[in-house]
C-alpha positions in Angstrom: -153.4 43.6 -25.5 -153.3 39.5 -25.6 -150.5 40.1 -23.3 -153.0 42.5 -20.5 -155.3 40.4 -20.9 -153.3 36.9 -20.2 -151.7 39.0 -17.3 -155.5 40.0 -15.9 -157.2 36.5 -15.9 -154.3 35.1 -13.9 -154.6 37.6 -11.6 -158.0 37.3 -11.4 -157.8 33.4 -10.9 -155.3 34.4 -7.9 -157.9 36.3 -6.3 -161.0 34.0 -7.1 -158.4 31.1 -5.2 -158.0 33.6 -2.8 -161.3 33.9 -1.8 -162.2 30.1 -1.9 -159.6 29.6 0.6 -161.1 32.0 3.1 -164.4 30.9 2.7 -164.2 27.0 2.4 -160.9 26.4 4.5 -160.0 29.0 6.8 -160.9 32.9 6.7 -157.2 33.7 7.8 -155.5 32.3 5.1 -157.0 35.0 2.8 -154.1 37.2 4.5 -151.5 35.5 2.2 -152.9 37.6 -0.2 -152.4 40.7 2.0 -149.5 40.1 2.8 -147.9 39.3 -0.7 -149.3 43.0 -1.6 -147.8 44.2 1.5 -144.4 43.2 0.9 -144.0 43.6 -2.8 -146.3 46.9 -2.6 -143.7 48.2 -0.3 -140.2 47.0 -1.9 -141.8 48.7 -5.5 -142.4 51.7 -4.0 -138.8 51.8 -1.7 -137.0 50.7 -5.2 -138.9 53.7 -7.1 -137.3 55.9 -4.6 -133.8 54.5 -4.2 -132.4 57.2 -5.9 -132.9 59.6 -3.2 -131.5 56.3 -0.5 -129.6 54.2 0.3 -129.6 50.4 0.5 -130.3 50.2 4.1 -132.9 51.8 3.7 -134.1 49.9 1.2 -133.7 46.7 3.4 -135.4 48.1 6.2 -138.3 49.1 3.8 -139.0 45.7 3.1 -138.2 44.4 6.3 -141.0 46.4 8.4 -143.1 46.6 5.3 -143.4 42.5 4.8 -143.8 42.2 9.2 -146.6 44.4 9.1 -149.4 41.6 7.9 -147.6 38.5 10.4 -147.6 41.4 13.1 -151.5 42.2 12.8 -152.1 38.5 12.8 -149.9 37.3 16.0 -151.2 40.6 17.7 -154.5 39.9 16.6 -154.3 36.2 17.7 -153.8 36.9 21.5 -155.4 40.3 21.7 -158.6 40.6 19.6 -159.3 44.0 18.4 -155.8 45.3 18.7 -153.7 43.9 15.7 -153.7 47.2 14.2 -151.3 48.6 16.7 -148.5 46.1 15.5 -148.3 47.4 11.8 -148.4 51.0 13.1 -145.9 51.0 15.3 -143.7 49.1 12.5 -144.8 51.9 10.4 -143.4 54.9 12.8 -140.1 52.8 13.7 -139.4 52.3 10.1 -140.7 55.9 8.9 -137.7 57.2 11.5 -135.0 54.6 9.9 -136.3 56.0 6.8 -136.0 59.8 7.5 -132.4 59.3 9.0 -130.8 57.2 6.4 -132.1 59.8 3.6 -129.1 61.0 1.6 -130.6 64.5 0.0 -133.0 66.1 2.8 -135.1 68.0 0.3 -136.6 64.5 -0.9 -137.0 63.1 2.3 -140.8 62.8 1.7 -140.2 60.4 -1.1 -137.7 58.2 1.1 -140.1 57.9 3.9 -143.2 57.0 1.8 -142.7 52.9 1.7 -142.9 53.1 5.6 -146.2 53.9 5.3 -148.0 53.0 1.5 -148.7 50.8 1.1 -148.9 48.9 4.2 -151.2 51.4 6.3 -154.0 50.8 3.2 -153.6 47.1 3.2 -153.8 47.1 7.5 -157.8 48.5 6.6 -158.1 45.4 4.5 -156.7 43.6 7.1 -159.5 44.6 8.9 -162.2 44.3 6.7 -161.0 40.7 6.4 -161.7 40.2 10.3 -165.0 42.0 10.1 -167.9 40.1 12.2 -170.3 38.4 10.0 -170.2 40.6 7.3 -166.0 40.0 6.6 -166.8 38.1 3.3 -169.3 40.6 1.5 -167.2 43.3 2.9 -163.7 41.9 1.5 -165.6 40.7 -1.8 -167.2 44.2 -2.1 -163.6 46.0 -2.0 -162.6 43.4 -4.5 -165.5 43.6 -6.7 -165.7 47.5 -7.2 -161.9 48.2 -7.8 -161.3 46.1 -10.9 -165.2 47.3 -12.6 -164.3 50.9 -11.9 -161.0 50.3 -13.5 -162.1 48.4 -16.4 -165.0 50.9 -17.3 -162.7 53.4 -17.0 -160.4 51.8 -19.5 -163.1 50.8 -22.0 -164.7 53.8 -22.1 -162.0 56.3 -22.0 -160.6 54.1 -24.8 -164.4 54.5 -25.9 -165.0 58.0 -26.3 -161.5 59.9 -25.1 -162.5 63.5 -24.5 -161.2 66.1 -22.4 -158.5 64.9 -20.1 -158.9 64.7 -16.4 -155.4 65.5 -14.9 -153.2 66.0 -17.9 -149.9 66.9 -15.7 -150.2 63.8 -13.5 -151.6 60.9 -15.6 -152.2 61.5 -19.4 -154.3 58.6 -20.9 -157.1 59.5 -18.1 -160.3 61.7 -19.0 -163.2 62.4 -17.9 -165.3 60.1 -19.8 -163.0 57.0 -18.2 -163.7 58.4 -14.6 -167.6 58.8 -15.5 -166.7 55.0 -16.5 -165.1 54.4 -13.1 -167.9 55.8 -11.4 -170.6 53.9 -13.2 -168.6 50.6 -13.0 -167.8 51.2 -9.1 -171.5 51.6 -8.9 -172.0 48.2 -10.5 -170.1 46.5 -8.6 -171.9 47.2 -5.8 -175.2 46.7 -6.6 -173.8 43.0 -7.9 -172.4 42.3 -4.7 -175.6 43.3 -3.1 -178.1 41.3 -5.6 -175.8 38.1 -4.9 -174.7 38.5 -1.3 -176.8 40.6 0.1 -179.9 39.1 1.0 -178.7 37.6 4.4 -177.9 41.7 5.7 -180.7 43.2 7.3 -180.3 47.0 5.8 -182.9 49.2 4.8 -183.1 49.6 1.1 -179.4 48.1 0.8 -179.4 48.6 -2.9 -179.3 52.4 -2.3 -176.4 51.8 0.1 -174.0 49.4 -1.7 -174.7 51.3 -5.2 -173.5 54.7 -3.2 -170.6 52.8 -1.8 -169.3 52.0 -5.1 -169.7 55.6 -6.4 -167.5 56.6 -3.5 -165.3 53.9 -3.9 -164.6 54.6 -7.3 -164.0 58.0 -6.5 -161.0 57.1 -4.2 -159.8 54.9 -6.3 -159.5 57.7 -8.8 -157.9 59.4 -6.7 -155.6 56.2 -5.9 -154.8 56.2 -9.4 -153.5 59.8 -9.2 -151.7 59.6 -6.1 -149.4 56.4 -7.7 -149.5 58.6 -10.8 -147.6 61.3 -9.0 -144.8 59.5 -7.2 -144.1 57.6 -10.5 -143.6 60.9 -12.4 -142.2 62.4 -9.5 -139.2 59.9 -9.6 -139.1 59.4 -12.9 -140.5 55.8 -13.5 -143.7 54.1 -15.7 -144.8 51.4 -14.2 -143.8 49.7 -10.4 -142.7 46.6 -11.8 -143.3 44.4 -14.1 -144.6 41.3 -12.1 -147.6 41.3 -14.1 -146.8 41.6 -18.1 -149.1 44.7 -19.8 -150.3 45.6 -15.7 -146.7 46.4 -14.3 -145.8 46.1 -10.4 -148.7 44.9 -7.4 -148.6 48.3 -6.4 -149.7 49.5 -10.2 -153.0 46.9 -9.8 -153.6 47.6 -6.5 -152.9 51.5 -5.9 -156.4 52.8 -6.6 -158.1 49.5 -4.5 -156.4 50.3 -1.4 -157.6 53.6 -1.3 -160.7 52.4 -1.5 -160.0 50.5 1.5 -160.6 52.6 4.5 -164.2 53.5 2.9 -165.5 50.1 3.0 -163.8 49.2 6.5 -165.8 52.4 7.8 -169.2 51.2 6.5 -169.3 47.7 6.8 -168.5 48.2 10.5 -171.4 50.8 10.8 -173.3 47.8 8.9 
């Protein structure tokens, strides 16, 4: 537990450093972040399928998977509003690589996963990130709700245990810890409202940030499951072990990205 705990504040100090950056020196530079998820995100999922690969394929998995973020920012750079087309197309070239340099056809699903998870999720936090005017609150909401609906889940699964909610594909979770999710994701963002909010012009915004957590917590449930199955799919625990008692990026960040698209969709509407 010391250990988790140790692990979680520096990661938490990461992020908090993260966000200072953007907002005091230069919004871009929060896309170091990004991109660090990007590339290690990708070369923990390729390794978690190397049994079914080769090494080529593992190189070219982290290849396309670390250009993805550099990619949206040059195309971005000269061609506003199009970045995303950059880690796409990376995406289908390397998904192809992928699917030809699979040794055993029947788990060619597995092998042509890192072309595309993590670094599709992160591209909508790319975006986020570039949102007009509401880019910070947007980026700090996605932030914010992920690690509440996680830790609620935790404490009060922990808490009161209780029927499981997916026995077969992640054990230790029950319903009580996704009620917790739900209620923490909801927290969040009514928090992120309450401090940042007050400069968006949105009818009863309360309502609208406290539903966006509930939702967001929902797919980040549903994150957590998805990870859940490729690891016992393949065999493995944890992604990596980059962050003592945590395990890989991809084992912090797996329910947060799915999260992702959600709050890219209504922040634009916004």
């Amino acid at each position: 537990m010391k250990t988790r705990i140790i692990s979680g504040a520096c990661y938490v100090v990461i992020i908090a450093g993260c966000f200072l950056l953007r907002e005091f020196v230069d919004f871009r530079l929060f896309n170091l972040l990004l991109w660090f998820f990007a590339t290690l995100g990708t070369l923990e999922v390729a390794e978690a399928v190397n049994k079914y690969t080769t090494k080529k394929a593992l190189i070219v998995a982290g290849v396309f998977g670390g250009l993805s973020v550099p990619a949206f920012c040059l195309i971005e750079h000269f061609f506003a509003g199009w970045g995303f087309i950059a880690p796409i197309a990376l995406s289908v070239i390397s998904g192809v690589i992928l699917f030809v340099l699979t040794k055993r056809k029947s788990k060619r699903i597995f092998c042509v996963l890192p072309a595309f998870y993590p670094s599709l999720l992160i591209l909508t936090s790319l975006m986020i990130n570039y949102l007009q005017g509401v880019g910070f609150i947007a980026t700090l909401t996605l932030f914010v709700i992920a690690p509440l609906a996680d830790s609620f889940a935790y404490f009060l699964g922990t808490l009161i245990g209780g029927k499981k909610l997916c026995p077969k594909l992640s054990p230790k979770k029950t319903w009580a810890g996704a009620f917790g999710s739900v209620l923490g994701g909801a927290m969040g963002g009514l928090a992120v409202y309450f401090v940042f909010g007050s400069s968006l012009n949105v009818r009863l915004g309360y309502v609208l940030f406290a539903i966006i957590g509930v939702v967001a917590s929902v797919l980040t449930i549903f994150g957590d499951l998805f990870a859940s199955l490729i690891k016992r799919k393949v065999g493995i625990k944890d992604y990596g072990n980059i962050m003592p008692g945590h395990g890989g990026v991809m084992d912090r960040i797996d329910g947060m990205i799915f999260s992702s698209p959600l709050i890219l969709v209504a922040f634009s509407l916004i």
